[in-house]
C-alpha positions, 0 to 999 in steps of 0.5 A: 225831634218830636216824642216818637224819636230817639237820638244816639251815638253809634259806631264811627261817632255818627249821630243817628236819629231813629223812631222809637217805634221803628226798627233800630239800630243792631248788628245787622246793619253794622255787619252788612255796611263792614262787608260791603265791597268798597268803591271810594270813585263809586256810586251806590244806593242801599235800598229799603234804607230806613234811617239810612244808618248803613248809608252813613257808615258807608259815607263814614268810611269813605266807601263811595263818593254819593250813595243814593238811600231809597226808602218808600215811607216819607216819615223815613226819608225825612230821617234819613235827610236830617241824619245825613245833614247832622254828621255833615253827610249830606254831600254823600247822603242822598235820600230818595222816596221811592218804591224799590218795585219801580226804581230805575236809572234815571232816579239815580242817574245811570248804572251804579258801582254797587247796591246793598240792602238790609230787605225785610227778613219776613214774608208778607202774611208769616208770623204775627202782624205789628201794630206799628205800620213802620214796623210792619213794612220794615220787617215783612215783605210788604213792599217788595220780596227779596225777588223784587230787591234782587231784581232792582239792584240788577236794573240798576247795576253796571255789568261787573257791579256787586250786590250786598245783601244780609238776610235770614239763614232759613230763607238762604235757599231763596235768596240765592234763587232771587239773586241767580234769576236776576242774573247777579251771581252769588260770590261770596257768602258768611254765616253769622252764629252768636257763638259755636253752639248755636243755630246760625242768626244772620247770613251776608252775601255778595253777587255780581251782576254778569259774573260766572258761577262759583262761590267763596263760602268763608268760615263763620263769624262768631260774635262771642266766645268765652262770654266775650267778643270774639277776635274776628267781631272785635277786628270789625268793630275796630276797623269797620271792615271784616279781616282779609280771611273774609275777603276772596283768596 
């Protein structure tokens, strides 16, 4: 480990080794691997995977049998290979340098169960631009829109398969336009709020490939009430999954 890394002990005892001017590890990540849909015979890949920390929750809880975590930056990948061979993962962990733009069946050997992504939240070019190039490409679409993220879980999809996906509240309108247009329906849907009396900060949605329309909006999550967790985060962080009132009736 050189000076621009970190090391830390996150949820389901995994080690997780991340670069301190990268992103790191928070709710998002944790909340989109306790959402997706799980397939312990399957076979998925999480694009944009950065330190593969979702790959490894998901590899943690015996989700799927091999899980293929693309990342275009080298330095990432590399992370992604230690953090799998350090929890004893690596088995499960497959890390893959390659751009999500140009992904295809033969880079992970045929149509997959389910792809998940945690895509940059930003458009290229909106807000201020980060001095760090990691950051820069893990926050802003710099290396594919969510057009493109929706479209390379399409390609690589079986019929039937699930996308999973956590995204900004305000770019809904545009996720869900991506994901129709790749022809993965939109079937299940959760807003995130910190607490009751705020905007909403996160959204997770699941589509499938082929599927007819109709959506399961669930109720909100709430991360806090009364100034502590609220019931529904605190059943997540103990179980590593959302209650059964968050999957489809």
């Amino acid at each position: 480990m050189n000076a621009r890394e970190k090391k830390e002990r996150i949820n389901e005892d995994l080690v997780l080794t991340s670069m301190t001017d990268g992103l790191t590890f928070g709710t998002d990540a944790y909340l989109l691997s306790a959402y997706i849909r799980p397939r312990p015979s399957g076979r998925a890949v999480d694009l944009g995977a950065g330190t593969g920390v979702i790959s490894l929750l998901c590899a943690a809880k015996n989700r799927f049998s091999r899980i293929y975590a693309v990342e275009i930056q080298p330095a990432f990948c590399d992370l992604i290979r230690r953090n799998a061979e350090e929890n004893d993962l690596d088995q499960t962990v497959v890390p893959l340098c390659r751009d999500v733009r140009l992904l295809s069946l033969d880079d992970v050997g045929g149509e997959v169960d389910a792809v998940f992504a945690n895509p940059p939240y930003m458009r290229a070019g909106a807000g201020e631009g980060n001095l760090c190039l990691e950051k820069e490409i893990a926050r802003h679409e710099v290396c594919g829109t969510i057009a493109d993220f929706c479209c390379a879980a399409a390609r690589l999809l079986k019929y039937g398969g699930y996308f999973t996906v956590v995204f900004r509240p305000d770019r809904e309108a545009e996720l869900l336009c991506a994901m129709t247009t790749a022809g993965l329906q939109p079937k299940r849907m959760t807003t995130v709020y910190a607490t009751k009396d705020h905007v909403p900060c996160l959204l997770l949605c699941e589509a499938k490939k082929g599927a007819a329309p109709g959506m399961f909006v669930t109720k909100p999550l709430l991360l806090y009430e009364n100034g502590t967790d609220s019931d529904e985060i605190r059943y997540i962080y103990e179980n590593g999954a959302f209650h059964e009132q968050y999957q489809k009736p």
